[in-house]
N, C-alpha and C positions, 0 to 999 in steps of 0.2 A: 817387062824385063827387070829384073833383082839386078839390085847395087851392091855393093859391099863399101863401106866407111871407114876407113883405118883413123882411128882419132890420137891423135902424141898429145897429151896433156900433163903436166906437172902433177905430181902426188899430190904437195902442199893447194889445196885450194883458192887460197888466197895469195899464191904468188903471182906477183909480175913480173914478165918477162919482156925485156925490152922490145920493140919494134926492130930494132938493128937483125940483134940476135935469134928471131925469128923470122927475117928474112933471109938469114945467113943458114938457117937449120933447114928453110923452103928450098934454097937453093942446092944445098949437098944430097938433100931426096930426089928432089928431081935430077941429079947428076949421078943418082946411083942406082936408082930403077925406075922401071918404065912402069906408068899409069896413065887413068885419062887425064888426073889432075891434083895440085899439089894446091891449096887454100888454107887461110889463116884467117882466126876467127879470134877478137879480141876485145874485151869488156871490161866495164870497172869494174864492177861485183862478179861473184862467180855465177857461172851457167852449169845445168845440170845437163851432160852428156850420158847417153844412155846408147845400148845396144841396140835400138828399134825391135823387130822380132825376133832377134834373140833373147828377150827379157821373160826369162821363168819364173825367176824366183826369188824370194830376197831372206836371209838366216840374220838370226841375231851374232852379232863379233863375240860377243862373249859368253853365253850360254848357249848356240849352236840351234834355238829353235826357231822353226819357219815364224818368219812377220808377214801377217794378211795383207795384200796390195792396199786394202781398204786403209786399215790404219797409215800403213805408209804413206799413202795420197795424201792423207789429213794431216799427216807429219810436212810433206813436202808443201803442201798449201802456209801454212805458218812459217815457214820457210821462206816461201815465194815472197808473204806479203813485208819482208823482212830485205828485201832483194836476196836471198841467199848471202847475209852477211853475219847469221847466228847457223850454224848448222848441227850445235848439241841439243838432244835428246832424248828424253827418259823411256828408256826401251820397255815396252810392254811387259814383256814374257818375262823380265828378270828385273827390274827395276832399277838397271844399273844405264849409267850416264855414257853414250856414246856418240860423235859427229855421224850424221845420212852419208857424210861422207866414206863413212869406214864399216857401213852396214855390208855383209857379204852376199852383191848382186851373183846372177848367175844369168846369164854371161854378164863380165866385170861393166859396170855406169862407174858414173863417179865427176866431181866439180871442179869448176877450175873457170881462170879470168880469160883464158886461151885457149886455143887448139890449133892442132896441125894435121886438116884434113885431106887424106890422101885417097882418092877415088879409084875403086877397083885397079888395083894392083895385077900385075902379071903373075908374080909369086906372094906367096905368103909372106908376109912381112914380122909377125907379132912375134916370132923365133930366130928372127935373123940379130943374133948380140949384138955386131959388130954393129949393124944401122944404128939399133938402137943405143948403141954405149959412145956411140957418135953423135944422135942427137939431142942428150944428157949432157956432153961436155960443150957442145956447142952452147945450150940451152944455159947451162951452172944449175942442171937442177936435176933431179930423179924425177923420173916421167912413167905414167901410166898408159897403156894403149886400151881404145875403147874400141870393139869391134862392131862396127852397126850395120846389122843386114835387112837394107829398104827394100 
């Protein structure tokens, strides 16, 4: 049986977010829709969250061409053995300088020291504003939603 992963992570890769404040952000999701489960996941360095099978494809931010998984693996290895605490650069296709962070996944990945895993939702979550502009102000921070389908 298929899972779905709704992941709340901060834009900023390198932000921390307090322990308080992301159990205060855990609390107001679970107080405002029903799932099997609301988890918090929290690290020094950033972690790379990904959409599981939903991962097609990865474009370069600023010239718009497909990047091979290949190279990108080899990019995110140099990365890894770095703990994900350098995440610039040198884009293949154009030879312009950008973070892994900010390469254009499809369906959206992306890093961060945090997460707010929310396990199979009743409804769709990633369009509901008000959740989300609710657990931004909770958080002090702009947040991305990573959808992972296990």
């Amino acid at each position: 049986m298929s899972v779905d992963i709704y992941r709340i992570i901060p834009k900023d890769p390198y932000k921390k977010v307090s322990q308080d404040k992301l159990n205060a952000a855990k609390s107001f999701i679970e107080s405002a829709i029903v799932c099997d489960s609301v988890d918090l996941i929290i690290t020094d360095t950033p972690n790379f969250y990904d959409c599981a099978s939903n991962f097609e494809m990865i474009t370069c931010p600023k010239c718009g061409k497909e990047i091979s998984f290949d190279w990108w693996g080899e990019a995110m290895d140099i990365a890894w053995k770095d703990d994900f605490n350098k995440l610039d650069i040198i884009l293949p296709c154009c030879g312009e300088v950008a973070s892994l962070n900010d390469l254009c996944y499809d369906f959206k990945c992306g890093f961060a020291c945090c997460s707010i895993n929310i396990r199979d939702p009743e409804k769709l979550i990633d369009e509901d504003v008000i959740l989300i502009e609710s657990v931004q102000k909770i958080l002090d921070c702009e947040t991305s939603m990573i959808i992972a389908h296990i």
